[in-house]
N, C-alpha and C positions, 0 to 999 in steps of 0.2 A: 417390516420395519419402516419401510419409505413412505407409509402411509398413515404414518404414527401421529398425534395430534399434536400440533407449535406446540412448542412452546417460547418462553420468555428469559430472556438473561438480562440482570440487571447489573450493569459494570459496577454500578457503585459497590454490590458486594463483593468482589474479587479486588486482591490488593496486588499491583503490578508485577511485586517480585514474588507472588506465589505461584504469575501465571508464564513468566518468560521461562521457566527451565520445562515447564509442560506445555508449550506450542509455542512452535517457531512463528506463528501468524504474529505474536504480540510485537514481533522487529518491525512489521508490518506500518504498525498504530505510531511506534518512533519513529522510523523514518518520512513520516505523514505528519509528526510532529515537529520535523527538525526543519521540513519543508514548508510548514505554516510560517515560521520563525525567518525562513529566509524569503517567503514570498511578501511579508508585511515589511521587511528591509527595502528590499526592491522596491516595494509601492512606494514604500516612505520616502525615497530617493528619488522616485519619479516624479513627485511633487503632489502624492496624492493627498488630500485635507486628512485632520484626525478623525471626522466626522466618516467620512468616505472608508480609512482604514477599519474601523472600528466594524463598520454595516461590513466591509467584506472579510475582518478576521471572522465574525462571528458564523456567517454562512461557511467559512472555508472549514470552521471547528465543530461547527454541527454534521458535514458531510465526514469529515474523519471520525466523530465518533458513533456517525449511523456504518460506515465503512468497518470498523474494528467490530464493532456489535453484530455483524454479517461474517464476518470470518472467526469471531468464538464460536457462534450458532452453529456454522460450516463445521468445526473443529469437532464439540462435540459431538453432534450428528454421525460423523463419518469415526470416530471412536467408540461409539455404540453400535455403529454396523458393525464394525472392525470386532466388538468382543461379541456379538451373535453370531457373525459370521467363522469365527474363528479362525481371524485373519492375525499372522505371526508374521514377526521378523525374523530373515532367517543372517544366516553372516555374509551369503554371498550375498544377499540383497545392497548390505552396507559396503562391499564392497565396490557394486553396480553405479553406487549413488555416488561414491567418493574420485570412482574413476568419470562420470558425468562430470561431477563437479568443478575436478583437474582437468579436465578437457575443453570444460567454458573458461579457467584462468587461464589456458594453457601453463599448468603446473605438474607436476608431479603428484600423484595419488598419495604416496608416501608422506608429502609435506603439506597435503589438503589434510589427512588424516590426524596430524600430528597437528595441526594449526586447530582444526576442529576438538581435539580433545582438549589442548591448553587453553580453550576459552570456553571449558564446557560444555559443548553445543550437540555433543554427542546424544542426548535426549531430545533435541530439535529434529536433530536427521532421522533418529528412529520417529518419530511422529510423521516425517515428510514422506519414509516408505511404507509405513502404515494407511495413511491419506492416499497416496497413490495406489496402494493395491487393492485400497476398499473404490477408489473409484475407476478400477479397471477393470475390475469385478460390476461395478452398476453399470457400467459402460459395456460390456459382454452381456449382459441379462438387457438391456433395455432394449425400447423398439422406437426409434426415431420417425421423427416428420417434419417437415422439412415446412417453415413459414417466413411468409414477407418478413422483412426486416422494417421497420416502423421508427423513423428518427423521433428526438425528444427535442422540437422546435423549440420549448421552453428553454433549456437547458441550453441552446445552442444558439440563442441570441442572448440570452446573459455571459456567453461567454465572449460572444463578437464586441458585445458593447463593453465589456471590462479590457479587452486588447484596442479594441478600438480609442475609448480615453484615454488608455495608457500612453498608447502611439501619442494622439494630441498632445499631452501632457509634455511626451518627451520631445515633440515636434517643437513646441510650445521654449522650452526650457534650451533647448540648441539655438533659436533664434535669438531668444534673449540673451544667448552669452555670445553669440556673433554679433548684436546690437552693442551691446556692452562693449566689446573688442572694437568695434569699428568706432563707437563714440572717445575711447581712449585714441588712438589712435589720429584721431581730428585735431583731437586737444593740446 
């Protein structure tokens, strides 16, 4: 199965609310979207031009949706091991997941469970111990090697020089309202 031929998912066919009750990834794609929303705020506040926002909304929204398009691909993939392999959910499993769960709130299992079923989500967690048993099962059968790790220079001075204007920016924008303060203050 893992050496199966790509294939291809085109978001455009899938309509958002047919895919949120069938994998928990799609919270994913939202909270990448709430975050685009507060990162173009922030710029906009920093003093960045509209010219400047636009060129980095557009890159931040193309990596979100090459980002969600990797974890449907993930999703299916590991749902078609999962029915070859005849990989189940079993109760204690959602048990296992709920007390994980309560454990990272420090909450109650009881009130995790209860919170998870009142917003539906109960078909998200059965998918998340699905996804994990299928990949602990490829994780048992694989055979590992070990390679350099290799940085993505590209990626990593696009990021310096976007913090870095920003910093100016905001360097920029302090002085001018300490300019400002100091020229009232004369007057």
């Amino acid at each position: 199965m893992l050496n199966a031929r790509p294939f291809e998912i085109k978001l455009a066919k899938f309509l958002p609310n047919q895919l949120t009750g069938n994998c928990h990834r799609i919270s994913y794609a939202a909270n990448q979207a709430v975050s685009l929303d507060r990162a173009v705020m922030e710029m906009r506040s920093s003093g960045f031009s509209e010219q400047e926002l636009v060129a980095r909304e557009n890159t931040l929204r193309k990596n979100i949706l090459e980002k969600t398009e990797t974890l449907l691909k993930e999703h299916f993939i590991l749902e078609r091991i999962a029915e070859q392999e005849s990989v189940e959910d079993e109760p204690q499993d959602y048990e296992i997941e709920i007390a994980r769960i309560a454990m990272q709130q420090n909450d109650s299992p009881r009130r995790v469970r209860a919170r998870l079923e009142r917003a539906g989500q109960m078909d998200s967690l059965r998918n998340m111990i699905i996804e994990r048993k299928v990949i602990d099962l490829i994780t048992e059968s694989a055979n590992f090697k070990g390679t350099d790790y290799e940085t993505d220079e590209k990626a990593d001075s696009s990021a310096l020089t976007y913090f870095a204007a920003r910093a100016a920016k905001e360097a920029s924008q302090k002085l001018n309202t300490k300019a400002e303060t100091l020229s009232l203050f004369r007057a």
